[in-house]
C-alpha positions, 0 to 999 in steps of 0.5 A, a space after each residue: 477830899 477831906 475838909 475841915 468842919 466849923 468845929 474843927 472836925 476831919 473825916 479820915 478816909 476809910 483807907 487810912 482807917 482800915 490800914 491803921 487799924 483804927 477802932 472808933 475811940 482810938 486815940 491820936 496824935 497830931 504834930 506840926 511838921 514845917 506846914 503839914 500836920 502828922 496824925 499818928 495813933 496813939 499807942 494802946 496801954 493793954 493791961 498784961 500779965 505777968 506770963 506776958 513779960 517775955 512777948 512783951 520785951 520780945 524775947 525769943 530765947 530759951 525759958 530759964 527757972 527762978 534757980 537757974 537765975 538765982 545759980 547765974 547771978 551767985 555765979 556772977 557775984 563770984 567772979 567779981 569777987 
């Protein structure tokens, strides 16, 4: 069983480690919760490119053109006109 050292420190067990993904240097948060304590992983900022946007924001649809956009908006603005 894990125990807490003179400076604070806590072995996390190698199950959690593994479950979590945890690499040395990941970086944790830890919240109080009525008289427990919650660890969670931080979440990692990975850089991304531009061509990442539509993984980023999870989108699955179709890829459409700048023009196609630009025919959509023009298209728009009409109608609420």
């Amino acid at each position: 069983m894990p125990t807490l050292s003179i400076h604070g420190d806590v072995h996390i067990p190698d199950n959690l480690i593994h479950a979590l993904g945890l690499k040395p240097g990941a970086e944790l948060a830890f919240e109080r919760q009525g008289d427990a304590i919650v660890m969670r992983p931080m979440a990692t900022n990975k850089k991304s490119k531009v061509e990442d946007g539509p993984k980023i924001l999870a989108y699955n649809g179709p890829t459409v053109s700048l023009e196609e956009m630009d025919d959509a908006i023009a298209k728009g603005a009409e109608k609420s006109l």
